[in-house]
C-alpha positions as CSV (number, residue, x, y, z in Angstrom):
1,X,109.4,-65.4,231.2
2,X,110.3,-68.3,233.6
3,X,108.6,-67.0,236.2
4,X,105.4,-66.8,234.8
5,X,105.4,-71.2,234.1
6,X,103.1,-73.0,237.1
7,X,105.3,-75.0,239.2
8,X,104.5,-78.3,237.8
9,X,106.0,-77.3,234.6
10,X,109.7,-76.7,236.3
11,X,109.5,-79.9,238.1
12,X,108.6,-81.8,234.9
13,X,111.8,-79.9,233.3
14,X,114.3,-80.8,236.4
15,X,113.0,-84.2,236.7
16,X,113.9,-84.6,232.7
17,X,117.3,-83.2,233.2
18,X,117.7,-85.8,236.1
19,X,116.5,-88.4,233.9
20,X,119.5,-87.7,231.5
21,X,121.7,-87.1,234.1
22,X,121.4,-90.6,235.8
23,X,121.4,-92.6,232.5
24,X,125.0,-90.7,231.9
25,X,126.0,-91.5,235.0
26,X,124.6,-95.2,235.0
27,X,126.1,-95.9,231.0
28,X,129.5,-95.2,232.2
29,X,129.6,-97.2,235.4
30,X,128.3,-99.8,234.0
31,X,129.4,-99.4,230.7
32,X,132.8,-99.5,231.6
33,X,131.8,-102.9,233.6
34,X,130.5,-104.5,230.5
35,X,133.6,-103.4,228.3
36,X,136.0,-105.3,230.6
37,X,133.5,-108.4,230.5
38,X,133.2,-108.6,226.8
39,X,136.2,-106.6,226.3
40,X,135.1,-104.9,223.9
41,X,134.3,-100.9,223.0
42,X,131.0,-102.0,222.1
43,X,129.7,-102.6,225.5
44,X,129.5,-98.2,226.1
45,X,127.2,-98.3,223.8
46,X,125.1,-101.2,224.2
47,X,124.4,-100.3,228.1
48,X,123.7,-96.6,226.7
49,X,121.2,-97.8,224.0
50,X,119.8,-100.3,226.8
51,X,118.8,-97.1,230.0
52,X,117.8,-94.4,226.8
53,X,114.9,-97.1,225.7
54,X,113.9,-98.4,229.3
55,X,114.0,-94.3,230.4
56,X,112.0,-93.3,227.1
57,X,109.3,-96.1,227.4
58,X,109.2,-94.8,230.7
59,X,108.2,-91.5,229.8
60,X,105.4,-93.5,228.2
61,X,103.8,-95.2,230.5
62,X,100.5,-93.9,232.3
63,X,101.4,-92.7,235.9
64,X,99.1,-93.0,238.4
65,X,98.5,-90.4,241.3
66,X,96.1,-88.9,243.9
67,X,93.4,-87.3,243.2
């Protein structure tokens, strides 16, 4: 059951979800910012490939905190 999972276990879920949520968000303001510069359909999809690899190398990297 959910309520059984520590508390830093939730946050890492929410702060995933967020993670998608925001490169959505981001792909189709921007997105739609690059189509009417290139004019081209092509742009979505470039911006969205763009924020999924910076956002999964992200994931990546070491983070440092407190002890």
């Amino acid at each position: 059951p959910i309520w059984r999972r520590p508390f830093g276990w939730l946050r890492k879920l929410a702060d995933r979800t967020m993670g998608r949520v925001i490169v959505v968000h981001l792909t189709i303001l921007l997105g739609t910012a690059v189509m009417a510069w290139l004019d081209s359909p092509h742009g979505l999809l470039a911006v969205f490939i763009l924020l999924k690899t910076i956002v999964d190398l992200g994931t990546w990297a070491p983070r440092g905190g407190s002890r």
